[in-house]
Every structure is written in C-alpha cells, then in structure tokens.
PQR file with spaces between the fields and no chain letter, atoms N, CA, C, O and H, PARSE charges and radii, in Angstrom:
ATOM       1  N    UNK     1     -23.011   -2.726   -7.924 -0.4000 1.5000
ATOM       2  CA   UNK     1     -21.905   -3.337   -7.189 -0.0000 2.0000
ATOM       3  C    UNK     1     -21.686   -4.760   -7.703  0.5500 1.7000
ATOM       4  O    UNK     1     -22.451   -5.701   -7.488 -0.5500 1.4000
ATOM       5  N    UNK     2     -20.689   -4.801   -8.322 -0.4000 1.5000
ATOM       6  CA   UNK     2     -20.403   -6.240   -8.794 -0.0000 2.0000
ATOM       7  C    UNK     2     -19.769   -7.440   -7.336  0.5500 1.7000
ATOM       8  O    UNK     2     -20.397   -8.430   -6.961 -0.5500 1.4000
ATOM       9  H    UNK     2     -20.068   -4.037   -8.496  0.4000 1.0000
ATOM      10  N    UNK     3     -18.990   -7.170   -7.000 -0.4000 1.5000
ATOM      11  CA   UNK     3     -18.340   -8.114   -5.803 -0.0000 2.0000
ATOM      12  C    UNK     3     -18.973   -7.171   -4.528  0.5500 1.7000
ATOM      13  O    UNK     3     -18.667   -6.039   -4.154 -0.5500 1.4000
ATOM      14  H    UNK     3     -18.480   -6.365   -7.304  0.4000 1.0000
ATOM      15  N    UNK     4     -19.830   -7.984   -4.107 -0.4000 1.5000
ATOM      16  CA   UNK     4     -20.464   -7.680   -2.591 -0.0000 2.0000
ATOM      17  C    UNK     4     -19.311   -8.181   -1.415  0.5500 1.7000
ATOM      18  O    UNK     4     -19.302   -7.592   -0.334 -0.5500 1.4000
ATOM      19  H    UNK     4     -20.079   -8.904   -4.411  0.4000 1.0000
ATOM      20  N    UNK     5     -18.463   -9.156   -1.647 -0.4000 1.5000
ATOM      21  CA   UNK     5     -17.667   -9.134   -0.793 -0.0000 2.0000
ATOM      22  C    UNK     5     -16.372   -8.235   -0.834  0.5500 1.7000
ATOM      23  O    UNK     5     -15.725   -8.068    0.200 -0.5500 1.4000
ATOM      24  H    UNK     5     -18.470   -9.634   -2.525  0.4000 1.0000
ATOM      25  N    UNK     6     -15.965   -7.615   -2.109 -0.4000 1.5000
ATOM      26  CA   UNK     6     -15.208   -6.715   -2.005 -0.0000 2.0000
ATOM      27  C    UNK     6     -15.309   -5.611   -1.204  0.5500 1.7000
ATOM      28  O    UNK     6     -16.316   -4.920   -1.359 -0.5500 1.4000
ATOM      29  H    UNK     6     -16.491   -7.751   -2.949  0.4000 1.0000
ATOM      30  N    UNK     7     -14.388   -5.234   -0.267 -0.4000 1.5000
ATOM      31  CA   UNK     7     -14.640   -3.493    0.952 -0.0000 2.0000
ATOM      32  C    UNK     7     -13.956   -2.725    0.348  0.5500 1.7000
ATOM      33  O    UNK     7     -13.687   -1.710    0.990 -0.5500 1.4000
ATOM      34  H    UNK     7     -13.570   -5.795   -0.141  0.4000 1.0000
ATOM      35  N    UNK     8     -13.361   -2.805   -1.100 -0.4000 1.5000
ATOM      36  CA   UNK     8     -12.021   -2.092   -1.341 -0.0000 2.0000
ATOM      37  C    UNK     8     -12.389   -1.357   -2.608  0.5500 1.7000
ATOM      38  O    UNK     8     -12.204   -1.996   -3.644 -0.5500 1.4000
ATOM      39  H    UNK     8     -13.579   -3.630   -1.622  0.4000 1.0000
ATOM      40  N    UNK     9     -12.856   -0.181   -2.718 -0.4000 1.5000
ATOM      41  CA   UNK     9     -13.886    0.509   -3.548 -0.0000 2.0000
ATOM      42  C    UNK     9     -12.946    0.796   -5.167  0.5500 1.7000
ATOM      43  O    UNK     9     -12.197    1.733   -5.440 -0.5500 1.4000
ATOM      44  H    UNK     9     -13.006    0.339   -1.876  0.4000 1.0000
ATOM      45  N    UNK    10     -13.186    0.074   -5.682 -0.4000 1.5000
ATOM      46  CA   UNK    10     -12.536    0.088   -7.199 -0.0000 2.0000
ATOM      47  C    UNK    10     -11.503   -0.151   -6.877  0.5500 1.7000
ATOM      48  O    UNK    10     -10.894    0.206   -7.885 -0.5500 1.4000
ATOM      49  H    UNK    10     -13.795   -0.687   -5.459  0.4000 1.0000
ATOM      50  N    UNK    11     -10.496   -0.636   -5.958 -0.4000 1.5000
ATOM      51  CA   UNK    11      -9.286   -1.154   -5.993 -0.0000 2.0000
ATOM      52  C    UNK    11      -8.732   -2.549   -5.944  0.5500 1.7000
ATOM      53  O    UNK    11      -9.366   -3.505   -5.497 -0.5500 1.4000
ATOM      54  H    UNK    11     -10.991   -0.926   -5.139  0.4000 1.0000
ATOM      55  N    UNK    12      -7.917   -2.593   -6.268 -0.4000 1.5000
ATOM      56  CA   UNK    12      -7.586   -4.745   -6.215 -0.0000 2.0000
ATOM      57  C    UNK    12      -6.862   -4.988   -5.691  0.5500 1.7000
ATOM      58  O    UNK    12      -5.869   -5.600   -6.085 -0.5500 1.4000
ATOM      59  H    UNK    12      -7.402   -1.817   -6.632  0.4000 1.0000
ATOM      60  N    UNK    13      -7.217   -4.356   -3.907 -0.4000 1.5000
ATOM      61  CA   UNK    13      -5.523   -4.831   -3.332 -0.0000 2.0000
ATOM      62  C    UNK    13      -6.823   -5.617   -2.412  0.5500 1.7000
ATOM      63  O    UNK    13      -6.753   -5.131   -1.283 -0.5500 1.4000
ATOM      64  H    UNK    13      -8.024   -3.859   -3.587  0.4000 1.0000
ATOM      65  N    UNK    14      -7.910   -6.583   -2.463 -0.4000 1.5000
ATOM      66  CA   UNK    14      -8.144   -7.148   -1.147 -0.0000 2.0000
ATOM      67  C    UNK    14      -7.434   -8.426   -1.044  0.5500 1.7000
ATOM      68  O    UNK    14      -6.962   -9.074   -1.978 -0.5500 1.4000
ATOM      69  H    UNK    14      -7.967   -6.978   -3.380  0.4000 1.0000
ATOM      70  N    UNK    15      -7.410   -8.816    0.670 -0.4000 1.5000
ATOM      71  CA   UNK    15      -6.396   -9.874    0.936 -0.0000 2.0000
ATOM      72  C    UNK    15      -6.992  -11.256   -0.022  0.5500 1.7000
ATOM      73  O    UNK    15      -6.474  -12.323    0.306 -0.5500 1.4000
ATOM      74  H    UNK    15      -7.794   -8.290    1.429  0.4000 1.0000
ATOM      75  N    UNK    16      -7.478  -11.291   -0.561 -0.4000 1.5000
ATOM      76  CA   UNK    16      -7.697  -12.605   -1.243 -0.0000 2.0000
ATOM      77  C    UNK    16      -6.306  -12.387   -2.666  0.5500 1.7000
ATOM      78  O    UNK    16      -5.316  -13.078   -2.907 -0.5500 1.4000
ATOM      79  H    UNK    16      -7.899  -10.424   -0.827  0.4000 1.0000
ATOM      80  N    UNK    17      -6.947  -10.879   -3.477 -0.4000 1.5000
ATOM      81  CA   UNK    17      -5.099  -10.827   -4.298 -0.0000 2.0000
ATOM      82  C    UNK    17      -4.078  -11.116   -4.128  0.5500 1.7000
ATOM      83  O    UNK    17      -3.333  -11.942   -4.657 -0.5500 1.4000
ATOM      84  H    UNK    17      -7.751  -10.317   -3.282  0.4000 1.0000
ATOM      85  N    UNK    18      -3.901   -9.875   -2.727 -0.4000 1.5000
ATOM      86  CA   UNK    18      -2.602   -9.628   -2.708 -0.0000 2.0000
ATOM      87  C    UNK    18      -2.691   -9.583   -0.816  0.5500 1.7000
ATOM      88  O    UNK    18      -3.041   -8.649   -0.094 -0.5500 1.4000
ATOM      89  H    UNK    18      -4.505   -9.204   -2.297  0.4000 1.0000
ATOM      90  N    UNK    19      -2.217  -10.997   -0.439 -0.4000 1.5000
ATOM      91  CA   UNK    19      -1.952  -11.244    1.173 -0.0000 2.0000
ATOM      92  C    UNK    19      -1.042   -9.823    1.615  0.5500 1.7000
ATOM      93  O    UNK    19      -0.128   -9.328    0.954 -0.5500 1.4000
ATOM      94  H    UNK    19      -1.933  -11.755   -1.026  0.4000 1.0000
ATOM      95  N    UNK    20      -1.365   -9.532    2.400 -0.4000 1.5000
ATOM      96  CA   UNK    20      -0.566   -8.211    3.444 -0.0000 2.0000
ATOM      97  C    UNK    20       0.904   -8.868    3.419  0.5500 1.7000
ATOM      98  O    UNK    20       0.868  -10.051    3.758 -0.5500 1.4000
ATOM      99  H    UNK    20      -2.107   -9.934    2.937  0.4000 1.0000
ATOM     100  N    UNK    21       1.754   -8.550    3.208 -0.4000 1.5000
ATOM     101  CA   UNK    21       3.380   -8.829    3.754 -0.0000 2.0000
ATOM     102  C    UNK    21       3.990   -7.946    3.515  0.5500 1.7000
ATOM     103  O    UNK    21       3.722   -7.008    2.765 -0.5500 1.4000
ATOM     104  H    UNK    21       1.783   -7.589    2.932  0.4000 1.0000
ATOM     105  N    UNK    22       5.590   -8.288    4.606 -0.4000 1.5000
ATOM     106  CA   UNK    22       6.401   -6.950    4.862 -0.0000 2.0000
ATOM     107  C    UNK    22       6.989   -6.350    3.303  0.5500 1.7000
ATOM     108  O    UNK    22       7.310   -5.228    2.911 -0.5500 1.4000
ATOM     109  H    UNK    22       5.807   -9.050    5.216  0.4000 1.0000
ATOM     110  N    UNK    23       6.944   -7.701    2.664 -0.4000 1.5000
ATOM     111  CA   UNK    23       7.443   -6.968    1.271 -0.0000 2.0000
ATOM     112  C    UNK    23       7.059   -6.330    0.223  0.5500 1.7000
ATOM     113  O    UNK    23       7.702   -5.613   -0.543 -0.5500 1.4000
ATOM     114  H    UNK    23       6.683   -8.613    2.982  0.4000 1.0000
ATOM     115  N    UNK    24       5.212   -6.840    0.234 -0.4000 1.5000
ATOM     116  CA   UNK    24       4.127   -5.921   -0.159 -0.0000 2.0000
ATOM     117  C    UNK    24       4.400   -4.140    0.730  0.5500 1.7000
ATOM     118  O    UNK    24       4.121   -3.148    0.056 -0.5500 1.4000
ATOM     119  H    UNK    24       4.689   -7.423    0.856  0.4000 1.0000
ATOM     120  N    UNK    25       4.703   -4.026    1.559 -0.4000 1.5000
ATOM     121  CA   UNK    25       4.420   -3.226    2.456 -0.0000 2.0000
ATOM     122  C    UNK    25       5.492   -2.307    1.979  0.5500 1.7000
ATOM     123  O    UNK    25       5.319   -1.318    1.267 -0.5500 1.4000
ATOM     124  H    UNK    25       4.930   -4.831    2.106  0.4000 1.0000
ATOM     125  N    UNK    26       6.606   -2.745    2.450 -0.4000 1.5000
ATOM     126  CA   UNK    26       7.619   -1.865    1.444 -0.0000 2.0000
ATOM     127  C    UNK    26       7.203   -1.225   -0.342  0.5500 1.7000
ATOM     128  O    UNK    26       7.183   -0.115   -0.875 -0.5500 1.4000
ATOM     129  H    UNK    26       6.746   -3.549    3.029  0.4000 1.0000
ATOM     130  N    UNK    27       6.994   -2.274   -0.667 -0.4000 1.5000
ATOM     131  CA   UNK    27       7.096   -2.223   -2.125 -0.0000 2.0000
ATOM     132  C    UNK    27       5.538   -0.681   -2.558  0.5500 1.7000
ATOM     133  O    UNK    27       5.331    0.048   -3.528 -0.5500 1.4000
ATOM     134  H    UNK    27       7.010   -3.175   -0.234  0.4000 1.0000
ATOM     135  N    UNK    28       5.083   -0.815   -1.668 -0.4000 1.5000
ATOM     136  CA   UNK    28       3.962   -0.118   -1.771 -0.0000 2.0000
ATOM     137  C    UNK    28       4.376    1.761   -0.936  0.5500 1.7000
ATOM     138  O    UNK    28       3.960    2.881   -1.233 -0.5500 1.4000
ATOM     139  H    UNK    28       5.251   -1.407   -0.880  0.4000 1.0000
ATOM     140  N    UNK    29       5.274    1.311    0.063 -0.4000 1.5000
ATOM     141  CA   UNK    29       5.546    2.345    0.325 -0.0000 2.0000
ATOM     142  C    UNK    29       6.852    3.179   -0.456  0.5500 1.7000
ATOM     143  O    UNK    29       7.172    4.323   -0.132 -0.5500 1.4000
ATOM     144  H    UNK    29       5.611    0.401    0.305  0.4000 1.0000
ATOM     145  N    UNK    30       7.575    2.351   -1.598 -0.4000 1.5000
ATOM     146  CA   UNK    30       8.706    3.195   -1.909 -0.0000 2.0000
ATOM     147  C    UNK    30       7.610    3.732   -3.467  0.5500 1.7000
ATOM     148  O    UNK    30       7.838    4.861   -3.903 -0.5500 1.4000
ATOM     149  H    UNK    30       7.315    1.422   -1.861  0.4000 1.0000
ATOM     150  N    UNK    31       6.824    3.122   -3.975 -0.4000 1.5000
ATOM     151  CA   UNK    31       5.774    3.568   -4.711 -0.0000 2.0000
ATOM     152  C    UNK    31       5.193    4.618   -4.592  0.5500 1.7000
ATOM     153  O    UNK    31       4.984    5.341   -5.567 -0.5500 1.4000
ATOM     154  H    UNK    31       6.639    2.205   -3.621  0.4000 1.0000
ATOM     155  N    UNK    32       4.825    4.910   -3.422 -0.4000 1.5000
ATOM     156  CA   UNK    32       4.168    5.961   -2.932 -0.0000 2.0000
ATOM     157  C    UNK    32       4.903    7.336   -2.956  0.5500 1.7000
ATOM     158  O    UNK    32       4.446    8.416   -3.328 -0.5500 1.4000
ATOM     159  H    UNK    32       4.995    4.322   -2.631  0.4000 1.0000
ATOM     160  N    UNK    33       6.708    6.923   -2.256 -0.4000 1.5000
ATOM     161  CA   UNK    33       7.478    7.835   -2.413 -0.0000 2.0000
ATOM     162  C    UNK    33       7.677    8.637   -3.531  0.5500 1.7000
ATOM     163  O    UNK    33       7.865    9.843   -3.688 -0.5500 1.4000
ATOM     164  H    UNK    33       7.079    6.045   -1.953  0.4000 1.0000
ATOM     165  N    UNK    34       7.560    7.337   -4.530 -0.4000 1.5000
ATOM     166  CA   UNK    34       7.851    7.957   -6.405 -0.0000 2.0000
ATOM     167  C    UNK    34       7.373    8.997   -6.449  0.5500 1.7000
ATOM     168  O    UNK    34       7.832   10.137   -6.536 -0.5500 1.4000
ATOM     169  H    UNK    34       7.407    6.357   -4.402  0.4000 1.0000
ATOM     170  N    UNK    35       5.607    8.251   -6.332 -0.4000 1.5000
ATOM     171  CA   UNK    35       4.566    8.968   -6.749 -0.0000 2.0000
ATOM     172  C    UNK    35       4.505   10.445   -5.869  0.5500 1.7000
ATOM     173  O    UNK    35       4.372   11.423   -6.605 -0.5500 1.4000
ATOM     174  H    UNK    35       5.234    7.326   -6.261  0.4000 1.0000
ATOM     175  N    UNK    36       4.550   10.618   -5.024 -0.4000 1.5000
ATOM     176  CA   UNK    36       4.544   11.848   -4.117 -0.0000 2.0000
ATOM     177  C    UNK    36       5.849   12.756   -4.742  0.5500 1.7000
ATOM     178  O    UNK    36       5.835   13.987   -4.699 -0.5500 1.4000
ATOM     179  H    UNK    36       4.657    9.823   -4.426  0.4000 1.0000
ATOM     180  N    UNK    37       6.730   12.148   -5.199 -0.4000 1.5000
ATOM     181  CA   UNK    37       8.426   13.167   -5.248 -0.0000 2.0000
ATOM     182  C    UNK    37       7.546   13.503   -7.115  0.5500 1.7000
ATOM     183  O    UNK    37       7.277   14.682   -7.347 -0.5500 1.4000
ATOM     184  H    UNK    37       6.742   11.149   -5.233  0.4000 1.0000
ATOM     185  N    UNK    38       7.281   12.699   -7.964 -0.4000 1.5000
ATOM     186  CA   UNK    38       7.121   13.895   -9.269 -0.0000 2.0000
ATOM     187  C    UNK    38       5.823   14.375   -9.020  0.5500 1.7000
ATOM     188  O    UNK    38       5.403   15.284   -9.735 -0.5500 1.4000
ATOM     189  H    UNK    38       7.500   11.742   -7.776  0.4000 1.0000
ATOM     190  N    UNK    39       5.170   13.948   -8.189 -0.4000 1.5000
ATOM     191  CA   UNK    39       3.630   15.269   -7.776 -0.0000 2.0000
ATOM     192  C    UNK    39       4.581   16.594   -7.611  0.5500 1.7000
ATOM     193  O    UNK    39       4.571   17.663   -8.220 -0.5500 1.4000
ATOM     194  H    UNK    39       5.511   13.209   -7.608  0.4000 1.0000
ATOM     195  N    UNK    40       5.208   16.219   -6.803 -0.4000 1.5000
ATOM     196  CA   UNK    40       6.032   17.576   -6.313 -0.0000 2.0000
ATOM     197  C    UNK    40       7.227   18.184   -7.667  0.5500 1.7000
ATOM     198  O    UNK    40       7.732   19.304   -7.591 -0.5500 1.4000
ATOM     199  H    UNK    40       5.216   15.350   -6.309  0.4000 1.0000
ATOM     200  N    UNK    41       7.423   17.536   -8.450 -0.4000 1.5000
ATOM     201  CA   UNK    41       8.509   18.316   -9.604 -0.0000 2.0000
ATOM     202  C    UNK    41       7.321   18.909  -10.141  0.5500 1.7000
ATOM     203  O    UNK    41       7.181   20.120  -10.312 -0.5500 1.4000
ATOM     204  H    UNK    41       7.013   16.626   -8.512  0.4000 1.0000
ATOM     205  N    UNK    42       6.068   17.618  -10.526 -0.4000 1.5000
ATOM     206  CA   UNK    42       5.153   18.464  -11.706 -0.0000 2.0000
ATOM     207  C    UNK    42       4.567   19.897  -10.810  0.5500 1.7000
ATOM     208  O    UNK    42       4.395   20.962  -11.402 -0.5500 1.4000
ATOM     209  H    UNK    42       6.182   16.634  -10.388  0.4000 1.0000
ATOM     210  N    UNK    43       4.395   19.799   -9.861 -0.4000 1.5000
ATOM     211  CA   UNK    43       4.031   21.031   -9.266 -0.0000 2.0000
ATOM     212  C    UNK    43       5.030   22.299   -9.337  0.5500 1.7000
ATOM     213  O    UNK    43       4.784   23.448   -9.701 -0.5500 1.4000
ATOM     214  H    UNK    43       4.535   18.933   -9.380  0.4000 1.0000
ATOM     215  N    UNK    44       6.105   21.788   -8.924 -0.4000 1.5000
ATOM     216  CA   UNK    44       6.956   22.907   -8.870 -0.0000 2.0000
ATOM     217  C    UNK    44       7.490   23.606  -10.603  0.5500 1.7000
ATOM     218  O    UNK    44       7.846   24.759  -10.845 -0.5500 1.4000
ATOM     219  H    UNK    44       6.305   20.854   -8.628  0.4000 1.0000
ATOM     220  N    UNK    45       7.370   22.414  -11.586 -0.4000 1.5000
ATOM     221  CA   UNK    45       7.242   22.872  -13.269 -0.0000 2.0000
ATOM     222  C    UNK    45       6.058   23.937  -13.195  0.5500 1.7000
ATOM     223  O    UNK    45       6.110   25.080  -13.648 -0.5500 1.4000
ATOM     224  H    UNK    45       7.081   21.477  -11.390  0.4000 1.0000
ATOM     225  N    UNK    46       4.817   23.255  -12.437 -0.4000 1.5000
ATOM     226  CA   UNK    46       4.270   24.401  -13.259 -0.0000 2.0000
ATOM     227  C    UNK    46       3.954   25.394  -12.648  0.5500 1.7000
ATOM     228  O    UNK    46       3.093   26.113  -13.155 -0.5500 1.4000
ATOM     229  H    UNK    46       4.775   22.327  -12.069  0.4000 1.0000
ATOM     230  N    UNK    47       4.464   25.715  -11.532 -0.4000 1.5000
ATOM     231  CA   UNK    47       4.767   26.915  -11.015 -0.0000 2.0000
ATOM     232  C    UNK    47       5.650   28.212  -11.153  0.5500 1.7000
ATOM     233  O    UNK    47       5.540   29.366  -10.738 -0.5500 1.4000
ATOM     234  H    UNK    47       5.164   25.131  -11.121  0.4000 1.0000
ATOM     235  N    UNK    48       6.767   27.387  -12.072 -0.4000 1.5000
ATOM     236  CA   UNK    48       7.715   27.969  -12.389 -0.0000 2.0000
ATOM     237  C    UNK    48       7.246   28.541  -14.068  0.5500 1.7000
ATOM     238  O    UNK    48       7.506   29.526  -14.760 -0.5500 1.4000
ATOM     239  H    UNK    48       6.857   26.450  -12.409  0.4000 1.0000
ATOM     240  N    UNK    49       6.656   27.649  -14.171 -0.4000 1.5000
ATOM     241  CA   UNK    49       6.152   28.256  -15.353 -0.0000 2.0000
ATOM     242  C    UNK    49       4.830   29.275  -15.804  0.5500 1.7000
ATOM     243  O    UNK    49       4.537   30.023  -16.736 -0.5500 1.4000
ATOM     244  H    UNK    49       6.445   26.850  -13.609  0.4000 1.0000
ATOM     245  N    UNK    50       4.280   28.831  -14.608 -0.4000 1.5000
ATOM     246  CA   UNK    50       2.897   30.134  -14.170 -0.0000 2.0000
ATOM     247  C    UNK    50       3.600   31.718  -14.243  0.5500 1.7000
ATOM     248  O    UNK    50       3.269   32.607  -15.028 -0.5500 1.4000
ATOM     249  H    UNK    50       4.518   28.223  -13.850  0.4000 1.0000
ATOM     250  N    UNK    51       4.736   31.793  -13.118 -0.4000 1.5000
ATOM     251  CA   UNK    51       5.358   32.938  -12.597 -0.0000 2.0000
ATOM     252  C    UNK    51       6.420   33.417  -13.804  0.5500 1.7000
ATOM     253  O    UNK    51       7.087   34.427  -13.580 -0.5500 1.4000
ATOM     254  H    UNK    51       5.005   31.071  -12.481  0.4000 1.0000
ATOM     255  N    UNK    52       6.567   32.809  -14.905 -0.4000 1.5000
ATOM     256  CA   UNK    52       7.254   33.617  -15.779 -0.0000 2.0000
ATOM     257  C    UNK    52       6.514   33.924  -16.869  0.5500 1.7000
ATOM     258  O    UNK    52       6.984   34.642  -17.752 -0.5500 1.4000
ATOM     259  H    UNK    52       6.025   31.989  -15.087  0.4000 1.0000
C-alpha cells in the first residue's frame, strides 16, 4: 500500500484531487452514460454477430 491515507482503491478521485462539486458530479455522470450506452452497442454487436 503506497498512500495509507488514500480509501479510494487504485482510483484518483480522493477529495484532496478532485473536491466533490455539482459540476464534477454531472460531468461524471454524463460519462457514465457514454460508458454504459456503447457497453450496450458492443453487446448488442456481438450478439448479433454470435446468432448469425
């Protein structure tokens, strides 16, 4: 364990980085959206491509 005060297990969002705000908050949630909508194309590619 390198940073004993880090709680945030291999990630670099603790509040000393990156302070909590509404615009962090957004910005993190339309990210998420991205990321969730091509999980779902790449899934549905290769489904479509399993079944033929």
């Amino acid at each position: 364990m390198t940073n004993r005060n880090s709680k945030t297990h291999g990630h670099a969002d603790s509040n000393i980085l990156r302070p909590k705000s509404k615009t962090w908050k957004r910005k993190n949630k339309a990210a998420a959206k991205t990321r969730s909508e091509s999980r779902q194309s790449a899934l549905k590619e290769a489904l479509a491509k399993g079944n033929s």
